[in-house]
SERO-4910 file (N, C-alpha, C, O; in steps of 0.05 Angstrom, whole numbers):
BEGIN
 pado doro    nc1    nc2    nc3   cac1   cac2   cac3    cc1    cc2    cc3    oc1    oc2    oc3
  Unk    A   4513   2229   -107   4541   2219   -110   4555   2224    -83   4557   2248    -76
  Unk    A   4564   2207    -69   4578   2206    -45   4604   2186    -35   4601   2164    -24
  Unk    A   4636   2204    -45   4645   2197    -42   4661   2176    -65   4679   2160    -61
  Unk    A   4650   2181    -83   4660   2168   -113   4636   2151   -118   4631   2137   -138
  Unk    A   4625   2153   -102   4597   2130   -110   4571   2135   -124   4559   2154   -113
  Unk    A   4565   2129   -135   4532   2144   -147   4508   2117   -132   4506   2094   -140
  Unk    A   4490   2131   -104   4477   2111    -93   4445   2122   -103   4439   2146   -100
  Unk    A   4424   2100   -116   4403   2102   -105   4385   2099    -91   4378   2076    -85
  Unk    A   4373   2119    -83   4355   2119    -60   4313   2103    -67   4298   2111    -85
  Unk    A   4310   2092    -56   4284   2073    -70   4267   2064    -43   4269   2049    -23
  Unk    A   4250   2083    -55   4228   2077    -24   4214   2043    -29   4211   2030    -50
  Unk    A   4209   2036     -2   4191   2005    -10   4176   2014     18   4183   2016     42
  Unk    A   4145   2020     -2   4129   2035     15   4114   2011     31   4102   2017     51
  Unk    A   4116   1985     20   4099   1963     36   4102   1954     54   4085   1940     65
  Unk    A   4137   1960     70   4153   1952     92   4156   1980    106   4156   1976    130
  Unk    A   4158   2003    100   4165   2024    120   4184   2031    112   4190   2049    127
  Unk    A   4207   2030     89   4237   2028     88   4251   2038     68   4242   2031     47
  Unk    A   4266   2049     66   4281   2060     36   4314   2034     34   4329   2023     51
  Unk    A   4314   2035     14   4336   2020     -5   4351   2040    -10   4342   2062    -15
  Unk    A   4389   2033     -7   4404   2045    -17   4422   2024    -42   4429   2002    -33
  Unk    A   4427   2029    -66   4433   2010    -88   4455   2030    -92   4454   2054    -88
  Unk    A   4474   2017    -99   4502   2022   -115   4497   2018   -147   4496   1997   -160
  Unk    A   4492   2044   -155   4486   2046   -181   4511   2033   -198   4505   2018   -216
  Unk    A   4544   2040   -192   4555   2025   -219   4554   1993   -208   4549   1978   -227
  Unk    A   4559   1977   -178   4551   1950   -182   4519   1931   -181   4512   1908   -183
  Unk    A   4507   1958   -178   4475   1939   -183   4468   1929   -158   4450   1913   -159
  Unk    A   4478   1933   -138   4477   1915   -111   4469   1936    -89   4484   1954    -81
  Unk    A   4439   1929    -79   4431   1941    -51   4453   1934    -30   4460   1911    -26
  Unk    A   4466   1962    -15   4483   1964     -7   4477   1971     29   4491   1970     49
  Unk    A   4443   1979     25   4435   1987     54   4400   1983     50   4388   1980     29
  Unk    A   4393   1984     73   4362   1980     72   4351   1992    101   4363   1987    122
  Unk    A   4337   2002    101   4333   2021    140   4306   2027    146   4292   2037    128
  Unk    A   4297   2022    167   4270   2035    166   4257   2057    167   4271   2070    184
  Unk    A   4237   2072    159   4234   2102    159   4209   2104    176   4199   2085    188
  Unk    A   4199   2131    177   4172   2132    194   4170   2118    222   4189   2110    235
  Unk    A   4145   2117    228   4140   2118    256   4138   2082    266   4127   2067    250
  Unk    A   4148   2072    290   4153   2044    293   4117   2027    296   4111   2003    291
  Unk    A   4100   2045    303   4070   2024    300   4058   2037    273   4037   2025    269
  Unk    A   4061   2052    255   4055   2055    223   4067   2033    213   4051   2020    199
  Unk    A   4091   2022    214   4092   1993    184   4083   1978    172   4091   1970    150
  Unk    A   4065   1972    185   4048   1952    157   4059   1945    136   4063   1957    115
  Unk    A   4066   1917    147   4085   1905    133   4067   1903    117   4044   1905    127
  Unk    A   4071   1898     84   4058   1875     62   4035   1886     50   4023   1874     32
  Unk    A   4027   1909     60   4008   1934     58   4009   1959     41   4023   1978     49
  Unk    A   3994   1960     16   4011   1987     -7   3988   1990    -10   3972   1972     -6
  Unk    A   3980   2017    -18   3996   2041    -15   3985   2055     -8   3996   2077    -12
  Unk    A   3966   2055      3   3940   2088     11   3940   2078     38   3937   2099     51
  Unk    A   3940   2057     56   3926   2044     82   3928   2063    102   3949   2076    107
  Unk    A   3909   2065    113   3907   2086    135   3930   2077    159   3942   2056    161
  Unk    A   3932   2092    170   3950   2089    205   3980   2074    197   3996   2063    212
  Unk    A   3981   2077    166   4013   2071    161   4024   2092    154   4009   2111    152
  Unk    A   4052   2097    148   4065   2109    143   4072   2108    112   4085   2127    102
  Unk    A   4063   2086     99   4078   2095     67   4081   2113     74   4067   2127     88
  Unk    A   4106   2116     61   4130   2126     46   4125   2128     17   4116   2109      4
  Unk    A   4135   2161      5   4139   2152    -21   4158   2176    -26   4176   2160    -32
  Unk    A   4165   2191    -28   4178   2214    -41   4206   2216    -19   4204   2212      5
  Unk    A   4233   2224    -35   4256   2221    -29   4273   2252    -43   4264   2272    -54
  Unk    A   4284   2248    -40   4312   2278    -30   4334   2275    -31   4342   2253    -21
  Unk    A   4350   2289    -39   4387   2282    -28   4406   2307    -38   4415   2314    -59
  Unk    A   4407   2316     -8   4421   2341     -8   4448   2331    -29   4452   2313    -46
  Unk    A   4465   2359    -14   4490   2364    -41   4513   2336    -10   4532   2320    -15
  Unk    A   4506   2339      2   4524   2320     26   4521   2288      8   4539   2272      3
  Unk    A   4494   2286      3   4490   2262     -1   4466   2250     17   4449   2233     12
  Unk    A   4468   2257     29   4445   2251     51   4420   2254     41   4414   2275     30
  Unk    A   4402   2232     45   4365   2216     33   4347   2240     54   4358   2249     74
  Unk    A   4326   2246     50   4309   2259     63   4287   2237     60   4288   2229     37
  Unk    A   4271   2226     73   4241   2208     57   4226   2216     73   4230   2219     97
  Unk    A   4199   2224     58   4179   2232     77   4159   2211     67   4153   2206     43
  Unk    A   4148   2198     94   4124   2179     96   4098   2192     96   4091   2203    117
  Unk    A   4083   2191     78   4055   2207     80   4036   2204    100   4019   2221    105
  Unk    A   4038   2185    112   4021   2181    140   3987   2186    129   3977   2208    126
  Unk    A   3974   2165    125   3942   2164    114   3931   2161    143   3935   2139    155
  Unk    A   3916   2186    158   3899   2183    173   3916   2182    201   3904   2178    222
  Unk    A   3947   2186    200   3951   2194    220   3982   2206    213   3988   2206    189
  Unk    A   4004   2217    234   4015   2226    234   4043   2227    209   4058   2208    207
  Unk    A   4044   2247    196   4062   2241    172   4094   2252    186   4096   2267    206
  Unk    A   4116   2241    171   4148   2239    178   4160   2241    158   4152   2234    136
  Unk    A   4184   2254    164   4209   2262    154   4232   2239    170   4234   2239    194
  Unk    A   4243   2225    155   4273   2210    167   4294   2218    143   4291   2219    118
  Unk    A   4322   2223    163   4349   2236    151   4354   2202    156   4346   2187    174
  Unk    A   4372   2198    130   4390   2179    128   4421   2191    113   4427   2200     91
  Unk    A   4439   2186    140   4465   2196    121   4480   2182    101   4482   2157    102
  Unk    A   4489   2194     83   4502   2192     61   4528   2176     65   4536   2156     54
  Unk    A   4539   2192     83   4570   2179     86   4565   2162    111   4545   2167    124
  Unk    A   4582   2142    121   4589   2126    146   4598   2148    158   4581   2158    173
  Unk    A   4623   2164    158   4633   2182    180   4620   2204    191   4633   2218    206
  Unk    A   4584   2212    182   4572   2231    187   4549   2211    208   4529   2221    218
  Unk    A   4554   2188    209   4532   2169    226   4540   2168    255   4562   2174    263
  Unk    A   4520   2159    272   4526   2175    305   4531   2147    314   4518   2128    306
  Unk    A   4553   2148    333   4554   2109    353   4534   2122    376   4543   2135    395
  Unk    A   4509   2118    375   4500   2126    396   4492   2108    417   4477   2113    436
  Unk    A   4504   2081    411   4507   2058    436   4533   2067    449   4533   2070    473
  Unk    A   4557   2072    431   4582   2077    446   4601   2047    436   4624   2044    445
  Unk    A   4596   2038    429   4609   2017    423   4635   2017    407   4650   1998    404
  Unk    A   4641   2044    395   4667   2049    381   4662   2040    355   4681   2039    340
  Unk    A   4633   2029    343   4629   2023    317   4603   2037    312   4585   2045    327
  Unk    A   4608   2038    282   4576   2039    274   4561   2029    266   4565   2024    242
  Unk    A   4536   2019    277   4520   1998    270   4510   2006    243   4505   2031    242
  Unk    A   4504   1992    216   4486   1999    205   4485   1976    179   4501   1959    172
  Unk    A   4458   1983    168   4464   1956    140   4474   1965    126   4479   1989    119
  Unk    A   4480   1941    118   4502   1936     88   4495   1922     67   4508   1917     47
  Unk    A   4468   1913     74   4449   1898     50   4428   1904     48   4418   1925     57
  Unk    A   4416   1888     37   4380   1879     37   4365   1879     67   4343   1888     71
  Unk    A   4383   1866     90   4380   1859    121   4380   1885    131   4400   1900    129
  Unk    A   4352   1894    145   4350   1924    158   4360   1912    186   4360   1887    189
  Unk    A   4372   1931    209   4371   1923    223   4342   1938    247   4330   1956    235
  Unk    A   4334   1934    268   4311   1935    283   4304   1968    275   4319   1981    260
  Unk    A   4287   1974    282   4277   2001    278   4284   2011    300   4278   1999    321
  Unk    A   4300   2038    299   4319   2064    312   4348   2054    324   4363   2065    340
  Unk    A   4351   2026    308   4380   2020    317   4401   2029    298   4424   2035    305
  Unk    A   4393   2028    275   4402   2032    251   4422   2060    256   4409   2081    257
  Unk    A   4449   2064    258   4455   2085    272   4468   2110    248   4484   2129    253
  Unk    A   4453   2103    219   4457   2124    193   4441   2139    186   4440   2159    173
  Unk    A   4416   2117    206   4387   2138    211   4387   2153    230   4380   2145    252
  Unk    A   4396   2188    222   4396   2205    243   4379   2210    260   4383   2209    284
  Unk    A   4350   2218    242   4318   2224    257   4299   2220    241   4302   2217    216
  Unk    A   4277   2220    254   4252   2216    245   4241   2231    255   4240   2227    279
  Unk    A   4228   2257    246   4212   2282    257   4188   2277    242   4187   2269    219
  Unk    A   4163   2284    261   4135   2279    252   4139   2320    242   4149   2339    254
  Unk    A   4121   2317    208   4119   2337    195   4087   2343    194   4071   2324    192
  Unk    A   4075   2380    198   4056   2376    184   4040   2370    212   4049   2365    234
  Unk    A   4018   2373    205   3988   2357    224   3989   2335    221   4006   2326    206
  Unk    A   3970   2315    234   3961   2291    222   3941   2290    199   3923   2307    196
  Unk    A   3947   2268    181   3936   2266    168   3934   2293    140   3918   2300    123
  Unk    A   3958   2299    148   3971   2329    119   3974   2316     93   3973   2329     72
  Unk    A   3979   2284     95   3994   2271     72   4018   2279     60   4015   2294     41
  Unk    A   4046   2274     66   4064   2294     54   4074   2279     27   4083   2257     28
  Unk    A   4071   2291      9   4077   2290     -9   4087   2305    -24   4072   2310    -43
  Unk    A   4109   2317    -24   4130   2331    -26   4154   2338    -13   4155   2352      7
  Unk    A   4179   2326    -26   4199   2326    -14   4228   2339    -32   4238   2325    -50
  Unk    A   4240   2362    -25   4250   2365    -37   4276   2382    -26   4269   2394     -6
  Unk    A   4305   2389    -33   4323   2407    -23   4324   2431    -39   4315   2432    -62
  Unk    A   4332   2447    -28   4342   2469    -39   4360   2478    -42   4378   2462    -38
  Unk    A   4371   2507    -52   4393   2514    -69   4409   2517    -32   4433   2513    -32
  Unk    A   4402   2521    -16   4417   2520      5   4424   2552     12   4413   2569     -3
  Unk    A   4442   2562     32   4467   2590     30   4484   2579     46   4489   2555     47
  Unk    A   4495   2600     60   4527   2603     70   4518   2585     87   4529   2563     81
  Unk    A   4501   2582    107   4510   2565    125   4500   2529    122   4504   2510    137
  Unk    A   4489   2530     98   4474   2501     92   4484   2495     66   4470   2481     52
  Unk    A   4504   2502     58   4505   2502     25   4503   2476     12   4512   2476    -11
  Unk    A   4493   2452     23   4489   2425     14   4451   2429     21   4437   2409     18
  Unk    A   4443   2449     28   4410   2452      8   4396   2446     40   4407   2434     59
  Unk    A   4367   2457     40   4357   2454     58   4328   2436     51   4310   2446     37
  Unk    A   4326   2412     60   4309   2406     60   4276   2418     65   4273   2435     83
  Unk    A   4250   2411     48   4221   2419     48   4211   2408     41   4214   2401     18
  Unk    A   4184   2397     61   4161   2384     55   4138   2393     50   4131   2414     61
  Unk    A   4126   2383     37   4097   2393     31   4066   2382     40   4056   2366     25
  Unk    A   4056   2388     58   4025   2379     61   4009   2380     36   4007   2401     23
  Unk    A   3995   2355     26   3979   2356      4   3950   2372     21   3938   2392     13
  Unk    A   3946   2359     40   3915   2372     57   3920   2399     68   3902   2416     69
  Unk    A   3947   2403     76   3943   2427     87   3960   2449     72   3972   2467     83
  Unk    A   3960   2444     43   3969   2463     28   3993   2490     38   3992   2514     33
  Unk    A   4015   2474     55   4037   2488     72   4054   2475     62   4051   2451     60
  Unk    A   4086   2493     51   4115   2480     54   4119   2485     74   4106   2502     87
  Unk    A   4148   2467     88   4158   2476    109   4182   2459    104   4185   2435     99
  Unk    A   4200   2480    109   4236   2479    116   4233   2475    134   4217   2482    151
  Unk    A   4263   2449    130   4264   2433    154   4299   2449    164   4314   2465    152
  Unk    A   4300   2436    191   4328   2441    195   4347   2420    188   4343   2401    203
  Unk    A   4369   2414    169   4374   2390    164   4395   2376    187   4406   2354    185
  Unk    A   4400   2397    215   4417   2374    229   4399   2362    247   4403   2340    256
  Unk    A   4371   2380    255   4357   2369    272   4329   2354    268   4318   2338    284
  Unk    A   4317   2366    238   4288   2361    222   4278   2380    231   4258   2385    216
  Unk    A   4278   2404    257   4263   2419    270   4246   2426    240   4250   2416    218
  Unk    A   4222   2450    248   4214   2469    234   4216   2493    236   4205   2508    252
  Unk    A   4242   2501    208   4250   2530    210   4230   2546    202   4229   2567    215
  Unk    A   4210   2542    180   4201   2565    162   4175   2545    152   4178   2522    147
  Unk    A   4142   2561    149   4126   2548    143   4113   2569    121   4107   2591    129
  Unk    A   4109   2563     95   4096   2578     77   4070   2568     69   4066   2544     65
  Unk    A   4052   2587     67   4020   2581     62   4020   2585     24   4025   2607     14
  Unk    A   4016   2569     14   4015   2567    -14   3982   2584    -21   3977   2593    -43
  Unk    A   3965   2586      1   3939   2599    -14   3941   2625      7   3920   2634     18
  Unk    A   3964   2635     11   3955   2668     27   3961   2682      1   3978   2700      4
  Unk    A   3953   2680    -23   3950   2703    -46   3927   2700    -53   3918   2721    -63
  Unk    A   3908   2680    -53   3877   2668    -57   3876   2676    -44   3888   2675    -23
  Unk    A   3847   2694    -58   3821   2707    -41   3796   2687    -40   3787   2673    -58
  Unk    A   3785   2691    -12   3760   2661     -6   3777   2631     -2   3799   2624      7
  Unk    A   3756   2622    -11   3759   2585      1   3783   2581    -19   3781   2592    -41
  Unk    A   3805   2568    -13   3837   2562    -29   3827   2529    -29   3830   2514     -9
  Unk    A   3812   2519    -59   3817   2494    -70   3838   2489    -77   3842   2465    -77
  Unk    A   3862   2506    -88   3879   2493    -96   3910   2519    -94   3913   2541   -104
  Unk    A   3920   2510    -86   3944   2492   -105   3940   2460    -73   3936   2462    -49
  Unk    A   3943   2438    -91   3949   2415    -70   3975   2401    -65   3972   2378    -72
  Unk    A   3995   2404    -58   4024   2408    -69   4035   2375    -64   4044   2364    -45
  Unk    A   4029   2365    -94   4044   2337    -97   4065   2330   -113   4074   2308   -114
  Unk    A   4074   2351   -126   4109   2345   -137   4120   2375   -126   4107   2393   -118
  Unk    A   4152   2373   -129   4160   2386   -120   4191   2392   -140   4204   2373   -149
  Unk    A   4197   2413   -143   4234   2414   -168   4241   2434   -151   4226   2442   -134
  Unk    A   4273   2445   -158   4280   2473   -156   4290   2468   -173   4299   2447   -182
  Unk    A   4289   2500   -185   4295   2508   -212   4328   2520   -211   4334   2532   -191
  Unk    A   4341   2517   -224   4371   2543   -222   4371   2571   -209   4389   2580   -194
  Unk    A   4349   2583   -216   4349   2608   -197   4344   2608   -165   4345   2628   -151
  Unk    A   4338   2581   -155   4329   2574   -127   4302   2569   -122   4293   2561   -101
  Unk    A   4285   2574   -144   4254   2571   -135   4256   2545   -129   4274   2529   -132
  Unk    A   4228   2544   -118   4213   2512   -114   4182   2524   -132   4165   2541   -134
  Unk    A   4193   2502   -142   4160   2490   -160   4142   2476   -159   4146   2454   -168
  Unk    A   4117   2481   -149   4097   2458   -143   4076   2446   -161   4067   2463   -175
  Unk    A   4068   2430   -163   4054   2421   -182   4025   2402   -158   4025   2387   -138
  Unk    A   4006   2414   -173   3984   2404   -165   3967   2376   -180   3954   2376   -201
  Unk    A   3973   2360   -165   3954   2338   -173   3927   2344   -196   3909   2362   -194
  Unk    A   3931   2325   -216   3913   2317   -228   3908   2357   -260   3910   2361   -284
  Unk    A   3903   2369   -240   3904   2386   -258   3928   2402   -271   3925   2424   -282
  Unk    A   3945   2393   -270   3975   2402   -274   3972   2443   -264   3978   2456   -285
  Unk    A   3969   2454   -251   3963   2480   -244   3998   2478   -227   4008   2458   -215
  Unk    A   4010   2509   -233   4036   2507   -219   4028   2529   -207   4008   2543   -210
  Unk    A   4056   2529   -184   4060   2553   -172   4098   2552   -156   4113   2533   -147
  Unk    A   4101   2577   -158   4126   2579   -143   4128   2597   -125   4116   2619   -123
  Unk    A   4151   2581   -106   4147   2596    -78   4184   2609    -73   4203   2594    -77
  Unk    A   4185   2623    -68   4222   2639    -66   4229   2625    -37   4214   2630    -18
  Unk    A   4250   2607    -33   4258   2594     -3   4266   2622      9   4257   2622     32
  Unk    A   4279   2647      4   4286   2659     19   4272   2680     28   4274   2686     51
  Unk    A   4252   2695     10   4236   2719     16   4209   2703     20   4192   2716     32
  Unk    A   4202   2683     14   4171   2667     23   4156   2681      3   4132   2674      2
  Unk    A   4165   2698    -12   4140   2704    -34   4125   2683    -51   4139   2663    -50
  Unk    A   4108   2679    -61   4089   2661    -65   4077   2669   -104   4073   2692   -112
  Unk    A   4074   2655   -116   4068   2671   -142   4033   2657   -149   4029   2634   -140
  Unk    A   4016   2667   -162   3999   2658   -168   3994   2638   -181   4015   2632   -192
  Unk    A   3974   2621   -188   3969   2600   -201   3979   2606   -229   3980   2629   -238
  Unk    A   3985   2588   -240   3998   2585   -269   3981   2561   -280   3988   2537   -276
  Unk    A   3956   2569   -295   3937   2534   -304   3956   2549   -336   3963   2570   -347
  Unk    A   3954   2507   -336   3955   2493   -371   3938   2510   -384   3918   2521   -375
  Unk    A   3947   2511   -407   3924   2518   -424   3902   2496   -434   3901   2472   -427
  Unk    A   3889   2507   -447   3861   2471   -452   3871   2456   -468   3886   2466   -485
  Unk    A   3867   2433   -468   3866   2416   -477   3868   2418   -502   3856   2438   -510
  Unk    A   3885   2397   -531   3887   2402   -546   3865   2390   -565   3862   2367   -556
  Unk    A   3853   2393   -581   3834   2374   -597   3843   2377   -633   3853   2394   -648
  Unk    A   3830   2346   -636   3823   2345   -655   3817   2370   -682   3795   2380   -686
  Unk    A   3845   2378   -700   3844   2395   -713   3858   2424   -708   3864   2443   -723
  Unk    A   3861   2419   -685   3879   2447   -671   3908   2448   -689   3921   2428   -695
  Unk    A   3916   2475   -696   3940   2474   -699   3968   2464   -682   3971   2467   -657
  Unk    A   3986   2453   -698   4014   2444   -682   4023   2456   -652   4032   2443   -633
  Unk    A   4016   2491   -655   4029   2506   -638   4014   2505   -613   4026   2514   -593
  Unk    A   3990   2495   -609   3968   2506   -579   3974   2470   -564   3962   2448   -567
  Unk    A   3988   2475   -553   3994   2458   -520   3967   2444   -513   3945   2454   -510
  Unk    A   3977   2413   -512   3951   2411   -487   3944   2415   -463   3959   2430   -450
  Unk    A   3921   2404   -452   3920   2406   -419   3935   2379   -415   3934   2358   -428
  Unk    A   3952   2387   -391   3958   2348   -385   3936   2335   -354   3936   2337   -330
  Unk    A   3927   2329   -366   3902   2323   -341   3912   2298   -330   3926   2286   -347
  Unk    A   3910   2287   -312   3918   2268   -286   3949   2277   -290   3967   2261   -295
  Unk    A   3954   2305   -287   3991   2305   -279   3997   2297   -262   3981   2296   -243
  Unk    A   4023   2288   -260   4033   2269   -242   4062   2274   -220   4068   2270   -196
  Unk    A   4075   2287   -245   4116   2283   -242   4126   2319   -246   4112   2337   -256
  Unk    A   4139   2320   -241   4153   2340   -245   4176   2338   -248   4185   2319   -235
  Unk    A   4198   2354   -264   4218   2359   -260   4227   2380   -275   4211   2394   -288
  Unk    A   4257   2387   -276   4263   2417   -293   4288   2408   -301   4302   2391   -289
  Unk    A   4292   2423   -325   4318   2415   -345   4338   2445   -336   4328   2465   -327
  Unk    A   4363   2441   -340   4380   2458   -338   4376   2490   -347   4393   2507   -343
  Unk    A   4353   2495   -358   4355   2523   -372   4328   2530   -352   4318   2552   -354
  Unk    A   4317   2510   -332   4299   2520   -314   4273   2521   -323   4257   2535   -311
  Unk    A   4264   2505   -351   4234   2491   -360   4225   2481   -343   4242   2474   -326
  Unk    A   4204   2476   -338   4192   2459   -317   4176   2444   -335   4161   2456   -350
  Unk    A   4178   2407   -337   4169   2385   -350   4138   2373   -324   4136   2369   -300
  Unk    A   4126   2372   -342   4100   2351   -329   4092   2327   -351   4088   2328   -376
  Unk    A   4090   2301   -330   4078   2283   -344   4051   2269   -321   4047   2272   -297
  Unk    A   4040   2257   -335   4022   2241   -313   4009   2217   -340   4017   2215   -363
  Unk    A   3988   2204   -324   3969   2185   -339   3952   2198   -354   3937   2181   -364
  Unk    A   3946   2218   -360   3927   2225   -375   3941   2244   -402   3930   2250   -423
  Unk    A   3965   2249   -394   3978   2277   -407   3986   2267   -439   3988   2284   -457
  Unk    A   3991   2233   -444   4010   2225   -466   4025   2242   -477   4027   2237   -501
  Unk    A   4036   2261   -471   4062   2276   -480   4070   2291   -453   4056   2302   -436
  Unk    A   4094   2288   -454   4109   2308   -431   4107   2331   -442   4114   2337   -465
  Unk    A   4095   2351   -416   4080   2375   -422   4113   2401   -419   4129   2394   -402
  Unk    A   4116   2416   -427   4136   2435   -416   4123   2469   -417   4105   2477   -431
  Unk    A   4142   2486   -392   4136   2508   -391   4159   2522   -378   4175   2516   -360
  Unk    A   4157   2549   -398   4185   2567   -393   4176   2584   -378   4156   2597   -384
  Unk    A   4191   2589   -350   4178   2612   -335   4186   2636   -359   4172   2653   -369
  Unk    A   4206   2631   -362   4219   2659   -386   4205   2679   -402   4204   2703   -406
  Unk    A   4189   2652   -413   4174   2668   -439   4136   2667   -430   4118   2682   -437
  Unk    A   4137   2645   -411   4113   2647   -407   4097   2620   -427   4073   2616   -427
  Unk    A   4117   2603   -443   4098   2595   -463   4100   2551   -459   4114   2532   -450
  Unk    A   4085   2554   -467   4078   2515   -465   4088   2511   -489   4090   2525   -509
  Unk    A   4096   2485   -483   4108   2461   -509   4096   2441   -499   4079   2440   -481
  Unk    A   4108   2417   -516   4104   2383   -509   4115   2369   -531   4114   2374   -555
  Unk    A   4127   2347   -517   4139   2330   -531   4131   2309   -526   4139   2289   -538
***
């Protein structure tokens, strides 16, 4: 919400670009390009190597879009798009600010709402995870973090510059070879954690933004079968989504799960609905 407005943010991973829509009139209000200017591949979805898809999006307490482009096989990105017009830079000088107002992107790095584009991560990290945080005193509209699916690292970003403030290793509590956690969704919970959710096997973990502590794997319990009582949870296998409800549950769904899976850090215990 920015400024009386409720905007959504909507990646269109086949052009390079995120959509801004004015949720109460229904009308794309901006359109911009993200990622790197020889990754676009136009007309091209969704795995293609040496592009940039885009898929995962963000939006601090300012209002301001975070999108990170996964970069298949080569360099993955973070682009800030601001929220408001009066936080956007004239960096021609022209005494205006260039930027769209529709469907019509204008050229790639003219767009003057698009602050930056910072390459995240190694090449070929896949980022797939994007998310803010509870923020403090000096950021209190939340600090942006991305996640490498390959290289199993968060990393806080700086949100005026994208620098990298802070990089956390999700497997320095794993002892030997660290298969997993692979970090493809991403929540914060009310108390400030970040929650990660690992592809396909729904396995969590949480990481503290401020002390970098790290907590151990948290697997589903098995799968439910045929005859089991009401109370024993399934596995949700191909998990997918994440998110968390106000009392700080953490929800999983995917293609394989048919029920949205839930878990209380509180008590320790699984549901599903």
């Amino acid at each position: 919400r920015t400024q009386g407005t409720t905007y959504l943010w909507v990646v269109n991973t086949d052009e390079s670009s995120v959509s801004r829509w004015d949720a109460r009139t229904e009308e794309e209000v901006g359109r911009y390009h993200v990622g790197l200017p020889d990754g676009q591949c136009p007309g091209l979805c969704c795995w293609e190597d040496n592009c940039n898809m885009p898929s995962r999006v963000a939006v601090d307490g300012r209002g301001d879009a975070y999108v990170a482009s996964r970069g298949f096989r080569m360099q993955g990105t973070v682009t800030k798009i601001s929220g408001r017009i009066d936080q956007c830079v004239d960096r021609n000088n022209n005494g205006l600010i260039d930027t769209s107002t529709s469907a019509e992107m204008l050229d790639w790095g003219e767009d003057e709402c698009v602050l930056w584009t910072v390459p995240a991560d190694g090449e070929n990290a896949l980022l797939r995870v994007m998310i803010v945080d509870a923020g403090d005193e000096d950021h209190p509209q939340g600090y942006p973090w991305v996640g490498g699916y390959e290289t199993r690292l968060m990393h806080q970003l700086d949100p005026a510059t994208g620098a990298i403030r802070k990089s956390v290793d999700l497997c320095k509590n794993i002892e030997g070879r660290c298969r997993v956690p692979r970090p493809y969704g991403g929540v914060v919970t009310p108390d400030g954690k970040i929650w990660v959710l690992n592809y396909g096997t729904a396995q969590l973990m949480w990481l503290d933004p401020v002390s970098e502590e790290v907590s151990d794997i948290i697997v589903v319990p098995p799968r439910r079968r045929f005859g089991d009582p009401e109370d024993v949870p399934p596995r949700c296998v191909e998990a997918y989504a994440i998110t968390a409800d106000p009392k700080g549950r953490i929800w999983i769904s995917g293609w394989g799960c048919g029920d949205a899976v839930g878990y209380d850090p509180a008590t320790e215990a699984w549901t599903r609905i």
